[in-house]
N, C-alpha and C positions, 0 to 999 in steps of 0.2 A: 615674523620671527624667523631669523635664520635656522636651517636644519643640525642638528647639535650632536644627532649621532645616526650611525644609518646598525640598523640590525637586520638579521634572517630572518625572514617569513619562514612559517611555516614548510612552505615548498622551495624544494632545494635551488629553484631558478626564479624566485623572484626576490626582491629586497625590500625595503620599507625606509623609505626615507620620515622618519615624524620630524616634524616644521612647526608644529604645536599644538595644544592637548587634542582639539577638534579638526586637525588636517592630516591628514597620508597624503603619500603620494606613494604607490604602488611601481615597482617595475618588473616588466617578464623580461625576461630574458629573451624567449623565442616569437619573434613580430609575426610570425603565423599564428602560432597558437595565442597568442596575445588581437590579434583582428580577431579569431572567432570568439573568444572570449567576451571582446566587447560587443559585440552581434554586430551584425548589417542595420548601418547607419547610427550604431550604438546604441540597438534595441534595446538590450540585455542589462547598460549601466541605466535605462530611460527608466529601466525597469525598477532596479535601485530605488534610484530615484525620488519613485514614486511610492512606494513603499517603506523606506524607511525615512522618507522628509528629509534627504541628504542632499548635497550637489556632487556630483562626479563629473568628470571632463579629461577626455582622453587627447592624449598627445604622443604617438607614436606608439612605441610597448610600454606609456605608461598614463596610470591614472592617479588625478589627483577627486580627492574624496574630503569635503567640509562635511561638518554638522556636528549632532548632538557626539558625545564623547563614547556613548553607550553602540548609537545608531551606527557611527563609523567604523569602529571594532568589529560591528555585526556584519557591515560590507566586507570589509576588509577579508573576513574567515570564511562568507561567502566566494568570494573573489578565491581565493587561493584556492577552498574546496572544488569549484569548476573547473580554474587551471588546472588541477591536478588531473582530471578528468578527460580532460583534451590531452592532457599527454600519455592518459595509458590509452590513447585510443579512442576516446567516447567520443559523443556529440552532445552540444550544448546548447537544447531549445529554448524556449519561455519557459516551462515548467519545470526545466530543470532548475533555471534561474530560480523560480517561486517556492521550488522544493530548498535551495540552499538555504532563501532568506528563513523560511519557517524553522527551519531544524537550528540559524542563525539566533532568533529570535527567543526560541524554546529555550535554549542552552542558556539564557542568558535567566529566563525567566526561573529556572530553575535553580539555579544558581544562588538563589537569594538571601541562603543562610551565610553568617560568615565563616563558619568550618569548612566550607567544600571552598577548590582551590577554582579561578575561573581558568577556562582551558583555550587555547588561541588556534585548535584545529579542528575543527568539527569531526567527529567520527560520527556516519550513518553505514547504516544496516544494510547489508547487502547480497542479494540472490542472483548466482552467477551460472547460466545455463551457456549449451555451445554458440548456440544463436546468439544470446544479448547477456547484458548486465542489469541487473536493478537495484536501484539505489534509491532508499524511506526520502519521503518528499515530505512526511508530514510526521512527528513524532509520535503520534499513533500507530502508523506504519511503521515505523524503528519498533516501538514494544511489539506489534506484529508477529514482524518478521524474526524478532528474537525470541518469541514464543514459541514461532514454529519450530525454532531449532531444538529449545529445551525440552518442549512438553508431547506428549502422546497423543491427548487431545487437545485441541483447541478450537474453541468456539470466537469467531470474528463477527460481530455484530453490529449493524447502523444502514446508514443510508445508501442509496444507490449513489454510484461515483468515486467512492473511498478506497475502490483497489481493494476490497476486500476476497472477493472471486478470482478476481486477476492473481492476485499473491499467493493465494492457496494454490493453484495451478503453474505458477513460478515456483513454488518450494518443491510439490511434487516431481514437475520434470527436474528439476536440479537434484532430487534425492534418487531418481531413474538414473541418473548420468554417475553418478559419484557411483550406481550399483550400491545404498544404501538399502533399496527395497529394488523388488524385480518385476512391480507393475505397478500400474496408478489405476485405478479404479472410482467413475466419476455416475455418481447419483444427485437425480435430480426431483422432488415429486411433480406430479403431470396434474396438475388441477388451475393452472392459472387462468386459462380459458374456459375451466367450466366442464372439458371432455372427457369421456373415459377413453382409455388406449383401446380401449377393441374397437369402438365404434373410428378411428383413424384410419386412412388408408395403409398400405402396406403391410413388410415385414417389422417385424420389432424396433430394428433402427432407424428405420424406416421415419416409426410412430415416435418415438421417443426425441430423435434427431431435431427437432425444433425445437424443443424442450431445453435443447443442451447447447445450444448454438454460443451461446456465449463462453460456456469451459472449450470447445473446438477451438472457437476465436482466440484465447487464452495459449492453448497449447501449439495453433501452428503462429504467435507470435515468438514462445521458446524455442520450438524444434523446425529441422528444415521438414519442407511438407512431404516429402519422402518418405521420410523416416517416421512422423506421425501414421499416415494410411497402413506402414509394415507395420507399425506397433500393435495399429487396430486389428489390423487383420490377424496374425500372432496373438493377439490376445492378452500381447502388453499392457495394452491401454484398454480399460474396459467399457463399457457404456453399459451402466446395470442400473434398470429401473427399481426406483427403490419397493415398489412392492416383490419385485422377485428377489431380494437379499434376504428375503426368511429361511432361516435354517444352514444360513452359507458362515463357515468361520474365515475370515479374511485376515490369513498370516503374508508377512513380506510383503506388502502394501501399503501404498499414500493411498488413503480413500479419503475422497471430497462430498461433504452433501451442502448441495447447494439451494439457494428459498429456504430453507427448512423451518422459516415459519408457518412455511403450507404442509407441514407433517402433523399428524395428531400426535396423541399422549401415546399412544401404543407402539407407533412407526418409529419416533423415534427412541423409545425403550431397546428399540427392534432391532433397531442401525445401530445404537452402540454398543449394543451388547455383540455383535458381531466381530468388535475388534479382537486380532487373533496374534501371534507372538511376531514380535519385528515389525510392528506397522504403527502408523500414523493417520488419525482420523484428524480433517477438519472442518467443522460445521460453519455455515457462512446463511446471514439472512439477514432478514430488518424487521423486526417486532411491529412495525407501526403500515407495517404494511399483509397481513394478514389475508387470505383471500376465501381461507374456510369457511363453510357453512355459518351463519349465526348460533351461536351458543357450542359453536364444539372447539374446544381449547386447544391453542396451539401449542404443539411438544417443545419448539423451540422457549416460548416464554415457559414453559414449567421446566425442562432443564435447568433455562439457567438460573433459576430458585432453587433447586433441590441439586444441583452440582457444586453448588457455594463451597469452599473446602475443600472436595475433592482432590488428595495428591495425586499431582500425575496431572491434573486439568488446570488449562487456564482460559482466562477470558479475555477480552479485549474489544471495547464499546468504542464504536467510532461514530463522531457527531457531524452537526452541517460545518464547520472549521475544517474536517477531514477532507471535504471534496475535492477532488484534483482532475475532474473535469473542466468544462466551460465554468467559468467564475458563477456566471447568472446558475449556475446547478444548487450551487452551496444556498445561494440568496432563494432562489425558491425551495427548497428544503428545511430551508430554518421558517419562511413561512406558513408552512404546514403544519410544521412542528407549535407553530406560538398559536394557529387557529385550531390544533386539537388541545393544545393546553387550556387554552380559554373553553372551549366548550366543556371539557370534562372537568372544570372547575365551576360551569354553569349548572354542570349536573347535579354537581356535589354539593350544592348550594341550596339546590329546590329537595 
């Protein structure tokens, strides 16, 4: 079928030729930003591809896209959302690719009433520090990152992988840079090994510094590493072990606690109640990985029973679909998950 009318994409430099219900043919305008688009050897459309059961095939600055009518749209908004991306500057890996399809996908699934209109541009959530830009790969991360902005507290909970530490530590330095608050303050508790802080060598940061390595990792991917070590030392950026926050009010502050399924019922009473005028708390942990003693209850699971409702608080449960590591992360996670379902339903039984 001949092409019958050409319309605007989304972005202001490509075009859309439709040829019939299930084909595009895409064009960029700019044949640079259009090669990395399609990746090295046409990783990024392979990538398509395979994920939405479509065929794509690139011919200069342009792609043509067959398949289901749903799947090709979903490309298509994909496709544009990336381009768009390359032209403010970004870069365009695999995950980015993975992050468009998903947020591609969602939209569609959500979509399903016929009151809501469907929409041909993907809008994702986005945390913009001097260093880097970040952009929701997963629509959990979209409700995330838009909680961090609305709410006070927020509690991010789920599996390792999901960006849920990573993000909280992206909003904070973005809320240091805006001058939104005048420190970021990062708590962690110190039990996953089993040790107490005195029996560690060194000075305090010393002892705690393992503990925290992964918010470090986090804040010198935001900030240049310059300007993190002055923070530290200034007392910008804090490293406050959660049992010394007793008795401390924390105004003008992003405060992080991070595990905080390894807090008990008291600690965390302890931590929240600490929050103080102009600041933002956000709890980050994974219930199912618990490392306290047997029988003493973690604060993080009773929060979030007894927070239910809270104005001012939100939540946000992130599952094995959220992972945006290595793929095999997600698939070993949701394994774990179906072998403690099955046992605590063996339990339930006897």
């Amino acid at each position: 079928m001949n092409a019958s009318e050409v319309v605007t994409s989304p972005s202001r430099n490509t075009k859309t030729a439709a040829t019939d219900a299930n084909h595009f043919i895409l064009t960029f305008e700019n044949n640079r930003h259009a090669s990395e688009l399609f990746g090295q050897f046409d990783q990024n459309l392979k990538l398509l591809e395979q994920r939405l059961a479509i065929e794509a095939s690139a011919r200069g600055n342009s792609v043509s896209i067959t398949g289901d009518v749903m799947a090709t749209n979903q490309a298509r908004r994909a496709l544009d959302f990336l381009y768009a991306k390359i032209q403010s500057g970004g870069s365009v890996e695999a995950s980015d690719v993975e992050g468009a399809i998903r947020m591609a996908v969602a939209a569609d699934d959500q979509l399903s009433l016929p009151t809501l209109e469907r929409k041909s541009k993907l809008t994702m959530a986005q945390i913009s520090t001097r260093k880097k830009t970040i952009v929701a790969r997963t629509p959990t991360q979209d409700a995330y990152m838009r909680a961090l902005e609305r709410s006070e507290l927020v509690f991010g909970v789920g599996p390792a992988g999901t960006g849920k530490t990573y993000l909280a530590v992206a909003h904070a330095a973005q809320l240091l840079e805006r001058g939104a608050v005048d420190r970021i303050i990062l708590s962690r508790p110190a039990v996953e090994a089993g040790e107490r802080l005195g029996f560690l060598p060194g000075d305090l940061k010393e002892k705690v510094d393992p503990y925290l390595r992964p918010l470090y990792d986090a804040l010198y991917d935001m900030m240049p590493g310059d300007k993190v070590e002055r923070a530290i030392t200034a007392g910008v950026i804090e490293i406050a072990p959660l049992a010394f926050m007793r008795g401390r009010t924390l105004a003008n502050a992003a405060v992080i606690l991070d595990e905080a399924q390894n807090t008990t019922s008291m600690q965390m009473k302890m931590f929240l109640t600490r929050l103080g005028e102009n600041a933002r708390m956000i709890v980050t942990g994974d219930p199912s990985q618990v490392d306290l003693p047997r029988g003493v209850t973690s604060g993080l699971v009773e929060a979030l029973r007894i927070l239910q409702g809270v104005e001012g608080v939100s939540f946000v449960r992130f599952k094995d679909v959220d992972v945006v590591r290595h793929p095999l992360v997600g698939r070993i996670v949701k394994a774990y998950d179906a072998q403690y379902t099955q046992r605590e339903d063996g339990e339930q039984a006897v």
